[in-house]
C-alpha positions in Angstrom: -64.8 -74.8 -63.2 -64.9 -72.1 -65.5 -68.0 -71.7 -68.2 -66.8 -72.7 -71.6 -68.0 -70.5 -74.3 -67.5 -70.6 -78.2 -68.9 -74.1 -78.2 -69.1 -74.9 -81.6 -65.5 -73.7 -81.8 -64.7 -76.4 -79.3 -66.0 -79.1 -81.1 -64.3 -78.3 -84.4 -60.9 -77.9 -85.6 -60.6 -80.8 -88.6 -57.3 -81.5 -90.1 -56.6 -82.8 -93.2 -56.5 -86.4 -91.8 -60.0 -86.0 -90.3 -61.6 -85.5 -94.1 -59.6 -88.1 -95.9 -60.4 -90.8 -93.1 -64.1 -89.6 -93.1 -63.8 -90.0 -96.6 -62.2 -93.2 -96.5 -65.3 -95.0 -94.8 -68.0 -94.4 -97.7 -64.8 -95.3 -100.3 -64.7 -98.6 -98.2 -68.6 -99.1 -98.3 -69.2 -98.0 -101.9 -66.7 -101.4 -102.8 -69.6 -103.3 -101.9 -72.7 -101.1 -102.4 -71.2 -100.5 -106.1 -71.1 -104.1 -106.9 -74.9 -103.8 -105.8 -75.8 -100.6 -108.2 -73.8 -101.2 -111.2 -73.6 -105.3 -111.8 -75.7 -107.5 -109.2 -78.7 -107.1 -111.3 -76.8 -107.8 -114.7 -75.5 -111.0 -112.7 -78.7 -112.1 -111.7 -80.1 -112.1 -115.5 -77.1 -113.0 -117.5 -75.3 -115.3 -115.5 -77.9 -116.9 -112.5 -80.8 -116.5 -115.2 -83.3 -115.0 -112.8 -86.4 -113.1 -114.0 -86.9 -109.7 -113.7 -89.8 -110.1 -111.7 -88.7 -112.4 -109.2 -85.6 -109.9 -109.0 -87.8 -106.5 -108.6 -90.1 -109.0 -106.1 -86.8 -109.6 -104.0 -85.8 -105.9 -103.6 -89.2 -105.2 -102.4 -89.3 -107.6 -99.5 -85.3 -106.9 -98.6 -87.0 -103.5 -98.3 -89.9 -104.6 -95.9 -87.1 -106.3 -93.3 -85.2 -103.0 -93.7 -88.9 -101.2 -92.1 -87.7 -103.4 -89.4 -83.8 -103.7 -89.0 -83.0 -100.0 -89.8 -84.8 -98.2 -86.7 -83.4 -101.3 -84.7 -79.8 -100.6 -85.5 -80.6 -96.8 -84.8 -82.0 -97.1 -81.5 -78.7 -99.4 -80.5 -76.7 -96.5 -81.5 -78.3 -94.0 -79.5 -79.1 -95.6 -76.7 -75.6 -97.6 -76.5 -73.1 -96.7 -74.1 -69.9 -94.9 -75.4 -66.8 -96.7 -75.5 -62.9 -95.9 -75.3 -63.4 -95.3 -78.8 -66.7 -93.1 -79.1 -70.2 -94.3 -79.7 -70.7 -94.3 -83.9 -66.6 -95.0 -84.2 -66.8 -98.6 -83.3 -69.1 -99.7 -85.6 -66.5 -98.8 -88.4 -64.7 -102.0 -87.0 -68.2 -104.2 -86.1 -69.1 -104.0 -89.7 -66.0 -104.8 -91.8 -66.0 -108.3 -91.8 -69.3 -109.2 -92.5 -70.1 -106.4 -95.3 -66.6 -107.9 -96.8 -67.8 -111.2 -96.3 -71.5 -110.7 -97.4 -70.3 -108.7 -100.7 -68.6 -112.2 -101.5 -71.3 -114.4 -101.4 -74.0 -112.3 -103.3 -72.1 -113.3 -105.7 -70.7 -117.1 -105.2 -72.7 -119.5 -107.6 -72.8 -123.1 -106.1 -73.3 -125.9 -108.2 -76.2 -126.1 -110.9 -77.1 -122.8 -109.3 -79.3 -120.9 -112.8 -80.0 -124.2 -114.2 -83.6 -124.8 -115.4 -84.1 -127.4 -112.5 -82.7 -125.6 -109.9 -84.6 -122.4 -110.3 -86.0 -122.6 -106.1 -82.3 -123.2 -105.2 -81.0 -119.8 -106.8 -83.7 -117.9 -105.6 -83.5 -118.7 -102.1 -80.0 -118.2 -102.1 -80.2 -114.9 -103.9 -82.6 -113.8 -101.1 -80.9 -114.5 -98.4 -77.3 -113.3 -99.4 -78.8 -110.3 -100.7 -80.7 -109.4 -97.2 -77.5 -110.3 -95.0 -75.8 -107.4 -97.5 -78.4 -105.5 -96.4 -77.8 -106.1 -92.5 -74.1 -105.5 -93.1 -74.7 -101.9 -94.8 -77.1 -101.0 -92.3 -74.6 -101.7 -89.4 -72.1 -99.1 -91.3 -74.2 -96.4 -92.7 -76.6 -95.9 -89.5 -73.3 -95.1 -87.6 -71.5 -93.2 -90.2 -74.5 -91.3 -91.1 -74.7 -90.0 -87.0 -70.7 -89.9 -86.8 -71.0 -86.2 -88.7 -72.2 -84.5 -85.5 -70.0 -85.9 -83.6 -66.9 -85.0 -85.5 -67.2 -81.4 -85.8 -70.4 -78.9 -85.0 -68.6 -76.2 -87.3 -71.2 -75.9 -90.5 -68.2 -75.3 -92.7 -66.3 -78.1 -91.6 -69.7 -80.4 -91.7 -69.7 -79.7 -95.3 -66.1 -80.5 -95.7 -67.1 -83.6 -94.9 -69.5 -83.8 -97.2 -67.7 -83.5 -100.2 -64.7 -85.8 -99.3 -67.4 -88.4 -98.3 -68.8 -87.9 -102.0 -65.3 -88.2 -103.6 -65.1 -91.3 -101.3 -67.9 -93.2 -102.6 -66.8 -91.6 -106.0 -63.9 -93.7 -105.2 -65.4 -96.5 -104.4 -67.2 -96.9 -107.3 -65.0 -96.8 -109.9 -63.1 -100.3 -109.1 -66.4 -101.7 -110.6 -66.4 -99.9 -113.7 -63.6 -101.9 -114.8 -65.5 -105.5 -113.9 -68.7 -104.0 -115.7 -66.5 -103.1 -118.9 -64.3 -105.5 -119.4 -65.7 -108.8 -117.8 -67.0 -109.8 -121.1 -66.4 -112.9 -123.6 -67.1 -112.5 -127.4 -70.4 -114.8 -128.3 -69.4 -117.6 -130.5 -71.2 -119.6 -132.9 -70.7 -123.6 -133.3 -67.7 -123.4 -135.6 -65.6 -120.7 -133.6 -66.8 -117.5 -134.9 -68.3 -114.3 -133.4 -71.8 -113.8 -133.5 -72.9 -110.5 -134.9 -75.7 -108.2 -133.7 -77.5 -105.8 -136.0 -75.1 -103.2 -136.0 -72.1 -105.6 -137.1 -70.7 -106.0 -133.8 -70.1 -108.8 -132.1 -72.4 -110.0 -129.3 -70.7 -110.3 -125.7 -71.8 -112.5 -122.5 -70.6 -111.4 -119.1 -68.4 -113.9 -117.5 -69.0 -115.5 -114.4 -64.9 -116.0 -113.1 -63.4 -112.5 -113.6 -66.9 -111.4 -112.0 -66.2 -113.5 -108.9 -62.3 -112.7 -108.9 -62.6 -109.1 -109.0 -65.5 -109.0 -106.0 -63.0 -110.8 -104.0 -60.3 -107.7 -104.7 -62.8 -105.5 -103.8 -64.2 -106.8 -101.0 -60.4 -107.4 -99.0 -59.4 -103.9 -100.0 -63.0 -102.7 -98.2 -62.1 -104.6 -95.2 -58.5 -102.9 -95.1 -59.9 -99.2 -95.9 -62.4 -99.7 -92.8 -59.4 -100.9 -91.1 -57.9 -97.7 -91.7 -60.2 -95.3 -91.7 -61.2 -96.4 -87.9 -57.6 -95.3 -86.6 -58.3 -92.0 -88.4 -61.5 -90.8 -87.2 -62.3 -88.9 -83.8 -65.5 -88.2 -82.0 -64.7 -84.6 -80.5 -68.4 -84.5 -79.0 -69.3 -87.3 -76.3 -72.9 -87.4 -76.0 -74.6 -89.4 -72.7 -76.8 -92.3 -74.3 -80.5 -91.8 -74.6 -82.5 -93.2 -72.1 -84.0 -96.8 -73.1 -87.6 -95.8 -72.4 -90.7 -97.6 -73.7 -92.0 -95.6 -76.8 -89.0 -93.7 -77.3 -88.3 -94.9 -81.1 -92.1 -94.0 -81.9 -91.9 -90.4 -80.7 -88.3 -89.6 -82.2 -89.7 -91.2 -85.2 -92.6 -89.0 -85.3 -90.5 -85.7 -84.6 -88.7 -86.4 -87.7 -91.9 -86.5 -89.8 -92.8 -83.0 -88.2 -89.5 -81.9 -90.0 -90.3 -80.1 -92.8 -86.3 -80.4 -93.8 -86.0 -83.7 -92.8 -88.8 -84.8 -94.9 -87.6 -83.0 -97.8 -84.0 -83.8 -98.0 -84.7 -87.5 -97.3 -87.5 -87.8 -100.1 -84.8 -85.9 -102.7 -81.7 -88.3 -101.6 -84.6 -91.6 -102.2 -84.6 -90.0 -105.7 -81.0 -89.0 -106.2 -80.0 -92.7 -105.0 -82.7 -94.4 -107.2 -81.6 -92.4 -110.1 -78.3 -93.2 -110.0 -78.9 -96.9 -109.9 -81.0 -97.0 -112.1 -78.7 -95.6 -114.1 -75.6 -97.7 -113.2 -77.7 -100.8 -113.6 -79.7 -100.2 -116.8 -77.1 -98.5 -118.4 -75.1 -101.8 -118.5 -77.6 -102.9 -120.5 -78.1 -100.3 -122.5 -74.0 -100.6 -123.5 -74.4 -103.7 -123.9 -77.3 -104.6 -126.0 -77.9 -101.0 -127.5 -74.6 -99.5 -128.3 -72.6 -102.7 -128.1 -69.7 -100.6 -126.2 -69.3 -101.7 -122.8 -66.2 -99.7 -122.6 -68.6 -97.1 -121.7 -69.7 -98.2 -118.7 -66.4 -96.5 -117.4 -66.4 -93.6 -120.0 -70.1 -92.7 -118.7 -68.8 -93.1 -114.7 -66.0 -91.3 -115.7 -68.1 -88.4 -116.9 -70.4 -88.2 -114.0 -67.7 -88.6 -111.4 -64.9 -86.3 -112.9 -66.5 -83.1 -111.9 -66.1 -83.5 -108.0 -62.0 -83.1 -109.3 -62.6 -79.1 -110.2 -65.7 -79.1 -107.9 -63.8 -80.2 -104.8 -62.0 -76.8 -104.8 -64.6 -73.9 -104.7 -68.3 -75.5 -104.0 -67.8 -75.2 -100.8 -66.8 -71.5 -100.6 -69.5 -71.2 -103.6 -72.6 -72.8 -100.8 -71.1 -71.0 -98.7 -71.8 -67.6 -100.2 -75.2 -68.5 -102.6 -76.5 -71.4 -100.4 -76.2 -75.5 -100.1 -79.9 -75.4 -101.4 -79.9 -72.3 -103.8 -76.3 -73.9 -105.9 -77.6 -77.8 -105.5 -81.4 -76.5 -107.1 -79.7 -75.2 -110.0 -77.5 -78.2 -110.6 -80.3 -80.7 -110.4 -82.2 -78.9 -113.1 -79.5 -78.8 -115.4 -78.8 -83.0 -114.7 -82.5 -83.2 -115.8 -82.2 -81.5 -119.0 -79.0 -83.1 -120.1 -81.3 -86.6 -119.7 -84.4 -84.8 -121.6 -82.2 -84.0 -124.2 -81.2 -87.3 -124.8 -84.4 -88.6 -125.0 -85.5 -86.1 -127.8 -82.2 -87.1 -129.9 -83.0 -90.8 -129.8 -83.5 -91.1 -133.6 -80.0 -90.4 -134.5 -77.8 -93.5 -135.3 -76.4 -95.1 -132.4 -72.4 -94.7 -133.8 -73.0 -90.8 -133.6 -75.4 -91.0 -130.8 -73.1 -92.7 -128.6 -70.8 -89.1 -128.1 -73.4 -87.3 -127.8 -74.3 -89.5 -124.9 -71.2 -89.3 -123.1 -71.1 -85.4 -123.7 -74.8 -85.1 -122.4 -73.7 -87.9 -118.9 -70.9 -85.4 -118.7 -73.6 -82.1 -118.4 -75.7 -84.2 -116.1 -72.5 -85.4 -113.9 -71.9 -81.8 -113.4 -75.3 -80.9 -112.0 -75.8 -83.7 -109.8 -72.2 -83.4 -108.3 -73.5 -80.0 -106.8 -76.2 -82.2 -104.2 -74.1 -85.3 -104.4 -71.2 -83.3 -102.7 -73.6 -81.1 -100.4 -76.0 -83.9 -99.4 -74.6 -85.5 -96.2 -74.3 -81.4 -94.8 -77.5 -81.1 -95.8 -78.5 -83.9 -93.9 -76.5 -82.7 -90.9 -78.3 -79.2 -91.2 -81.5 -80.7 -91.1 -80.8 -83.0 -87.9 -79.3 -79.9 -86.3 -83.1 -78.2 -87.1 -84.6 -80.8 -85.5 -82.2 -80.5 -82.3 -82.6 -76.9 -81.9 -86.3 -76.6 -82.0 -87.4 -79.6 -79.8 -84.1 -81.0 -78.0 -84.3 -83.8 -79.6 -80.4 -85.8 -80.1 -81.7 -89.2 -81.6 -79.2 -89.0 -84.2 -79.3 -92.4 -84.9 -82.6 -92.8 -85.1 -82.8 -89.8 -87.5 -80.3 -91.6 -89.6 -82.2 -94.8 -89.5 -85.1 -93.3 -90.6 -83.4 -91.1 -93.7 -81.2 -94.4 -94.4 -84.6 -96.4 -95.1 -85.5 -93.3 -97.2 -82.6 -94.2 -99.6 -83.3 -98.1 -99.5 -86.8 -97.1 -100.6 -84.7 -95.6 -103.5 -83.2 -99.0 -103.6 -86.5 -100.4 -104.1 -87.9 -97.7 -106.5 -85.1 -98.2 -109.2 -85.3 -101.7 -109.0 -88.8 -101.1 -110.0 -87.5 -98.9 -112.8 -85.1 -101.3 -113.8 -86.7 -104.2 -113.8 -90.6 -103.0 -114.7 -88.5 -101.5 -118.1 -87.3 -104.9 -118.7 -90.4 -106.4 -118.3 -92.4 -103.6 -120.4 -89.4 -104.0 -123.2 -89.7 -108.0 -123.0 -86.4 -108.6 -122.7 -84.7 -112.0 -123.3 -82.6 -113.2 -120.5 -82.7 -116.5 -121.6 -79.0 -117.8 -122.3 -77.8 -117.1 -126.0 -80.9 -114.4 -126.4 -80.3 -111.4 -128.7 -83.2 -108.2 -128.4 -85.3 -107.4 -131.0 -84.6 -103.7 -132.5 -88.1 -103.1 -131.0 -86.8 -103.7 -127.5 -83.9 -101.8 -127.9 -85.6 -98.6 -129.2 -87.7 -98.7 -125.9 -84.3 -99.5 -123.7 -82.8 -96.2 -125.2 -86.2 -94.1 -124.2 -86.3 -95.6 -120.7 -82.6 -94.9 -120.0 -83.3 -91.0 -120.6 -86.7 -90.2 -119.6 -86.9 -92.2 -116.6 -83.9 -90.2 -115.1 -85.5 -86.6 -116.6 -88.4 -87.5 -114.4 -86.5 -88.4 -111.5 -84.1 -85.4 -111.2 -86.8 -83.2 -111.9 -88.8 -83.7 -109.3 -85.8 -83.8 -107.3 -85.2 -80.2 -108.8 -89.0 -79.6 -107.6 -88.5 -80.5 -104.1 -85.6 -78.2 -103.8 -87.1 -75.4 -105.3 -90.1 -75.1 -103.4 -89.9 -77.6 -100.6 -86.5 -77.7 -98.6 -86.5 -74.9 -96.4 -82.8 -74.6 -95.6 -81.7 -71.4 -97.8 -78.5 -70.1 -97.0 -79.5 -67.0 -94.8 -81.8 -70.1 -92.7 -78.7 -72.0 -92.1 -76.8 -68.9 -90.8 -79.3 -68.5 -88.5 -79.0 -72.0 -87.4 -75.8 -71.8 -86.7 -76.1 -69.0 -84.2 -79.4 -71.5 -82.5 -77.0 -74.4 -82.3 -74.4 -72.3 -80.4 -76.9 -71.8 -77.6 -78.2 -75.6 -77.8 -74.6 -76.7 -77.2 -74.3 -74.5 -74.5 -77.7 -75.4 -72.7 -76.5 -79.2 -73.1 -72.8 -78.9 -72.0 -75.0 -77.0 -68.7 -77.1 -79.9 -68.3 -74.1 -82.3 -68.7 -75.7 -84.0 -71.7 -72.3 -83.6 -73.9 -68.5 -82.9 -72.6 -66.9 -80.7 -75.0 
């Protein structure tokens, strides 16, 4: 048989099909995972009446079973053996129907469910729907994460990918928007009329029926993009299984941490992720109780997510030429001092401060689109590091690891979220109004907290991530010899 050569030109070749079905399958999780970021917490305060604490103490322990689950579900997908279909394509199909199904019953409330007496009840059942969500994601993202290197092995392709996978979960997100804005009733008093805050506007209550209603849209319609987006992915690289060997998960584990890439990039997408919901929660809040505008929950999303439009169409030939690390650096220090300024123009009325916001959201949108649509090939680069330098292809073990990164995200802006709550003393209570007191301390932890977060995320890039653009081209020419030496030793067929 005659040597192959060109091997990364082998294993590449995308069409347009490839990108949008790629893209499809973080559109179809982001249905779910955006119910999570933008209005489970809202639900569980408004509408099931749970405390803050008890909410931020729920996140926390859903995080401590993920220590567990998430290398699990990695370590099935490297060592498994691949089907007709590929090894990371299948679980497109495997997890449909129970991320559908678990999206729908985080937020099903049974009978007498947030009543006073039946406080234990709602808890429990919170819990446990909330960590079966959290089963469901991980049986997705683990193989979706690992699915990138076995799509393509061409950098430029990889970070293709990347930003159609971003204007998928843009995408995906959106549908809530619409729920979070307009699932609202006017508060009424006993003879009919609306109850005024202290700005003259009426009150509002989130409504538990169109809540419930439009998860069940989204949820079907995630089922049928998955559907979908299964028939229109390929695995162009068949990898042979990793051995099952006793200790095997420790030592991949522990190569990771000698990453100094890996390391990096997953500790700045645990702050990207816990900035943005904190955001998407809080600022529901914030629109709510502050502004009395929750119209713009979707004016805000539509200001941070509008970029990738303009930005689709040259950051990639713009990485390309100054660098994945050098463009996304930049952008992440402008996203923090769009939030700063916000903070510093707190005193101005909240009629005039309101467009100022949304201008400001729009400036930070802009900046964090720049990682948001680079991030995945980031991740990829960083795995590819890790292969070329000790022959390590635990890809799903890698993934594991960086998807329990972002959970601790998870965890960290529920901390945010709820610890500002707490620290504001908020009234969840049914019928409760905020004090003007609370709501001057909402505003300032709506804008600092994120400053602080993109910043250091700005940090990290800077002066940690060691990926610069003349790095990667280097890496490239490395991973053309490692797919070489592996198609030798018959550890891929290209």
């Amino acid at each position: 048989m005659e040597q192959k050569t060109h091997y990364i030109a082998r294993t590449s070749g995308l069409k347009a099909k490839d990108y949008i079905g790629y893209g499809m399958i973080d559109a179809a999780g982001c249905l779910i995972f955006s119910l999570v970021t933008t209005l489970l917490q809202k639900y569980y305060t408004d509408i099931l009446h749970l405390s803050p604490l008890f909410i931020m103490l729920m996140f926390i322990a859903a995080r401590i079973w993920d220590a567990i689950n998430d290398p699990i579900m990695g370590r099935i997908a490297d060592t498994a053996k691949p089907g007709r279909f590929g090894r990371y394509r299948p679980w497109i199909l495997y997890a449909a129907a129970p991320l559908a199904v678990c999206g729908v019953l985080m937020f099903v409330r049974l009978p007498s469910m947030g009543e006073p007496d039946r406080v234990l009840f709602t808890c429990v059942y919170a819990t446990l729907t909330y960590i079966l969500f959290g089963m469901a994601y991980t049986m997705l993202q683990i193989p979706f994460g690992s699915l990138a290197s076995v799509v393509t092995t061409d950098d430029r392709e990889r970070s293709k990918l990347s930003v159609f996978r971003s204007i998928g979960a843009a995408l995906g997100s959106i549908p809530v928007l619409l729920i979070a804005s307009f699932a609202y009733a006017k508060r009424l008093d006993e003879t009919g009329a609306p109850i005024l805050g202290e700005n003259g506007k009426a009150l509002t209550d989130l409504q538990y029926r169109p809540v419930l209603i439009g998860v069940i849209i989204m949820s079907v319609c995630s089922l049928a993009l998955l559907i979908v987006a299964f028939l229109l992915n390929r695995e162009r690289v068949k990898t042979k299984p990793q051995a099952k060997e006793k200790g095997a998960t420790g030592r991949a584990v522990k190569l990771l941490f000698q990453n100094r890439a890996f390391v990096a990039i997953s500790l700045i997408s645990m702050l990207l992720l816990s900035g943005q919901m904190f955001t998407q929660s809080f600022y529901t809040y914030l629109f709510d109780d502050y502004f009395h505008a929750n119209w713009m929950n979707l004016a805000t999303q539509a200001c941070t997510y509008s970029p990738m439009l303009v930005f689709m169409f040259f950051l990639p030939n713009l990485t390309r030429k100054l660098g994945k690390k050098e463009v996304c650096a930049v952008g992440v220090t402008a996203a923090a001092a769009a939030n700063l300024v916000l903070f510093f123009l707190r005193d101005l009325e909240p009629g005039k401060l309101m467009w100022v916001f949304l201008v400001m959201n729009f400036v930070s949108g802009c900046g964090l689109t720049t990682l948001v649509m680079q991030l995945w090939a980031m991740v990829t680069d960083s795995t590819d590091d890790i292969e070329v330098k000790t022959g390590s292809r635990d890809t799903g073990t890698a993934y594991s690891v960086f998807n329990f990164f972002r959970k601790i995200g998870q965890v960290l802006a529920a901390i945010c979220v709820n610890g500002a709550l707490l620290g504001m003393h908020y009234r969840y209570e049914k019928g409760a109004v905020q004090t003007p007191e609370n709501l001057k301390i909402m505003y300032d932890l709506a804008t600092l907290i994120p400053a602080v977060l993109f910043g250091v995320m700005a940090l990290l890039l800077f002066v940690v991530y060691p990926l610069s653009r003349r790095k990667v081209a280097e890496l490239q020419e490395r991973k053309e010899q490692e797919l070489k030496r592996s198609y030798e030793q018959n550890l891929i067929d290209i």
